[in-house]
C-alpha positions as CSV (number, residue, x, y, z in Angstrom):
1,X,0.0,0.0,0.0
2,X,2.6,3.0,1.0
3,X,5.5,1.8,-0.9
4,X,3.4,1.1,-4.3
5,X,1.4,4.5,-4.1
6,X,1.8,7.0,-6.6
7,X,3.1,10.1,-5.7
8,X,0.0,12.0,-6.4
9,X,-1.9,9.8,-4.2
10,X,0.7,10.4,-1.3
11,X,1.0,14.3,-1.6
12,X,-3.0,14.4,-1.5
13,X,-3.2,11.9,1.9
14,X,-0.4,14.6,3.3
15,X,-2.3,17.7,2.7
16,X,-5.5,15.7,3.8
17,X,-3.7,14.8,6.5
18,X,-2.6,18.5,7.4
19,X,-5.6,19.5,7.0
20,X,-7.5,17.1,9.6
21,X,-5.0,17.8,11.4
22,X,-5.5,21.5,11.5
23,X,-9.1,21.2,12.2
24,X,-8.9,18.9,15.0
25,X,-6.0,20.9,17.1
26,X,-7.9,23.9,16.5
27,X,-4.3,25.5,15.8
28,X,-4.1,28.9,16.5
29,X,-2.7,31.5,13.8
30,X,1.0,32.0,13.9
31,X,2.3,36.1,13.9
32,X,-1.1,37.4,12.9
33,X,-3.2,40.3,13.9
34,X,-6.3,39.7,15.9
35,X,-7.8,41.2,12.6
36,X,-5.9,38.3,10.6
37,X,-7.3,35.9,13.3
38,X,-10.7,36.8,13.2
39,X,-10.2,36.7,9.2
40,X,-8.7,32.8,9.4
41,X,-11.6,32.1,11.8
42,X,-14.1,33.1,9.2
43,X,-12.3,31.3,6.7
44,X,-12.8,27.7,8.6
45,X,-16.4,28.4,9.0
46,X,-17.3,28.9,5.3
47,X,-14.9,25.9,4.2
48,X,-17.0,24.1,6.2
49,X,-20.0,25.1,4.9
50,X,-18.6,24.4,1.4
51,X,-18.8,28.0,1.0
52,X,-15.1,28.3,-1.1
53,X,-15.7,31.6,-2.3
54,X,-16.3,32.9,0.8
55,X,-13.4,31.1,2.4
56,X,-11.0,32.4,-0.4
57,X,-12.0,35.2,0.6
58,X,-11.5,35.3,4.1
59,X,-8.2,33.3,3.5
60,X,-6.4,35.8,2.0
61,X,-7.6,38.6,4.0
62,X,-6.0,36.4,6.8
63,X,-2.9,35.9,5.1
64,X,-2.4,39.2,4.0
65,X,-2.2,40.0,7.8
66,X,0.3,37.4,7.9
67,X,-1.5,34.6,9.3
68,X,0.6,31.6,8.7
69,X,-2.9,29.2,8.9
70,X,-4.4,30.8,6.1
71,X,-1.6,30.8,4.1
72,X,-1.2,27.3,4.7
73,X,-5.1,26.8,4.1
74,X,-4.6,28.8,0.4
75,X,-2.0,26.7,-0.6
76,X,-4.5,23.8,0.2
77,X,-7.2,25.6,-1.9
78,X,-4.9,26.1,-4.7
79,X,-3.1,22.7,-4.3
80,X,-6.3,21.1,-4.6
81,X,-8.2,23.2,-6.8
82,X,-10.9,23.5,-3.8
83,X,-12.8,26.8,-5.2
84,X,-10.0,27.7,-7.5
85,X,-8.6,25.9,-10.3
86,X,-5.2,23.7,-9.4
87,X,-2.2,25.9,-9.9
88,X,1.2,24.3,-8.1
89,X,2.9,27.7,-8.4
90,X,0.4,29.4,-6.7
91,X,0.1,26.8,-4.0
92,X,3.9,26.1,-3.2
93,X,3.9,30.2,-2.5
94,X,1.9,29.7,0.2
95,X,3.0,26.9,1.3
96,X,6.7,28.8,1.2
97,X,4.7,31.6,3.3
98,X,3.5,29.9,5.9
99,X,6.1,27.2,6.4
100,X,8.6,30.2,7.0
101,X,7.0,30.8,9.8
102,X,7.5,27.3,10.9
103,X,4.4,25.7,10.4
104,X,5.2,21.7,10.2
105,X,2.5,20.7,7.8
106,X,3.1,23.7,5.3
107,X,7.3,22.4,5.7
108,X,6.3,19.0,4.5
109,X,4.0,20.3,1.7
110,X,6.8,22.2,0.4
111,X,9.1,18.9,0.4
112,X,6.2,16.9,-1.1
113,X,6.7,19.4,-4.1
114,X,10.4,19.1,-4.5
115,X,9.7,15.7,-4.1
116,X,7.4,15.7,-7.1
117,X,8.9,18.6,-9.9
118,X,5.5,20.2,-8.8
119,X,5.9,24.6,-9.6
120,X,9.6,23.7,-9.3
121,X,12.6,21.2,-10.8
122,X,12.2,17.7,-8.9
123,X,15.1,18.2,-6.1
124,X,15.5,15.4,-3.3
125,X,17.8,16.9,-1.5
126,X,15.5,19.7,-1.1
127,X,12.8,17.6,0.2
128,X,14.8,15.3,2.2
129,X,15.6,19.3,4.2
130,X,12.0,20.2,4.3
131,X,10.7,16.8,5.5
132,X,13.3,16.9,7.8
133,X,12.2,20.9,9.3
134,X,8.5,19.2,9.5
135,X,9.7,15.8,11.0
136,X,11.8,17.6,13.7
137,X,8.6,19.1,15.3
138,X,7.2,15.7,15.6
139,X,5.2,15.8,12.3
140,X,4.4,12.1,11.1
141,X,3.3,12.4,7.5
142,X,7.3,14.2,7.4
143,X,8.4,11.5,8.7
144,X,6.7,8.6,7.0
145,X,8.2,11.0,3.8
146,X,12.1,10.5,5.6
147,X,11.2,6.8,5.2
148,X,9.7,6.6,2.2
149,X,13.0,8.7,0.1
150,X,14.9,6.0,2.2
151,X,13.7,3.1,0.8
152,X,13.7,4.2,-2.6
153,X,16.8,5.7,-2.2
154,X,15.7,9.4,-3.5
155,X,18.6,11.8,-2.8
156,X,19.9,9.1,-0.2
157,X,21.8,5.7,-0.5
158,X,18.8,3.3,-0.2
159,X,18.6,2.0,3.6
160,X,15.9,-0.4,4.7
161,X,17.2,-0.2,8.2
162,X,17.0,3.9,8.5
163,X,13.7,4.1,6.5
164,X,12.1,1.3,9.2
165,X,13.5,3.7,11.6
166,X,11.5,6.8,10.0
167,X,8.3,4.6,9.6
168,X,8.5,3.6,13.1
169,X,8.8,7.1,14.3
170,X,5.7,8.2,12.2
171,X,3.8,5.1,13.6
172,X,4.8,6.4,16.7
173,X,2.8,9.7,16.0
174,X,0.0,8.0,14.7
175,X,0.5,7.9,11.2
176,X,-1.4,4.7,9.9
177,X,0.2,4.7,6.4
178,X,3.3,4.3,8.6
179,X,1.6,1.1,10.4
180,X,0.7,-0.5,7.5
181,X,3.9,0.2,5.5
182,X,5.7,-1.2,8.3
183,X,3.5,-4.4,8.1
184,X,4.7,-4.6,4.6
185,X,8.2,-4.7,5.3
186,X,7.2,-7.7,7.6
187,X,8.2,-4.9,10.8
188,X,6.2,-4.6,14.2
């Protein structure tokens, strides 16, 4: 299952990952105004409504403020054509944006496009860094990433041992492609 999906299938589970994520942590806005806040607030409660237009709207308001959530939230919009149609470049800006100011899941978005050749030329060593920023602040899907480029041996010497290691430490954090990919590899 994780070590035959297609990359398009894995960069989508991340960024629906994030995005669960996000939603259930409630997280707050990082270096925004209360204006910017209030703005990213609004933004939640029309995407969940299905109201995209709406949410754009509120979004960028948000992120023009320099709420890190919303930027991270456009990027998903853009990413995944959610109101807008799919543009990479516009996308991997945001993400850029908001994982400057160190938000995990926007850091492995960013690697999940170097990864790719998505709005930029296909570069492992830049995602290997990215993942890496993301994984360090405990993020799993990052860190199922780490083991995934180490078992293909993507801008690394292929290692069984230190991608087990990665998908251990994603299991760890609850990421069940981790489990499962694990399983695979006939690992507990």
């Amino acid at each position: 299952m994780l070590l035959s999906a297609h990359s398009h299938l894995l960069w989508a589970r991340s960024l629906l990952m994030s995005a669960l994520m996000l939603s259930a942590a409630g997280a707050p806005a990082v270096a925004g105004s209360p204006a910017g806040d209030e703005a990213y607030r609004k933004g939640q409660d029309f995407e969940k409504q299905e109201n995209y237009a709406e949410a754009l709207q509120s979004y960028r308001a948000a992120a023009a403020q320099g709420n890190a959530m919303a930027q991270l939230a456009l990027g998903n919009f853009y990413g995944m054509a959610k109101g807008v149609p799919q543009n990479y470049s516009e996308a991997l800006r945001w993400y850029r944006l908001a994982a400057d100011q160190g938000i995990n899941e926007a850091q492995n978005d960013v690697g999940f496009f170097y990864m790719n050749g998505w709005a930029v030329e296909q570069d492992f060593t830049q995602a290997m860094a990215w993942f890496r920023k993301s994984a360090d602040h405990g993020n799993g899907v990052a860190q199922r990433n780490i083991g995934f480029l180490y078992f293909r041996g993507w801008g690394v010497a292929p290692d069984r041992a230190e991608a087990i290691r990665w998908f251990r430490k994603a299991a760890e954090n609850g990421d069940k492609e981790s489990i499962e990919g694990l399983k695979e590899l006939g690992e507990k």
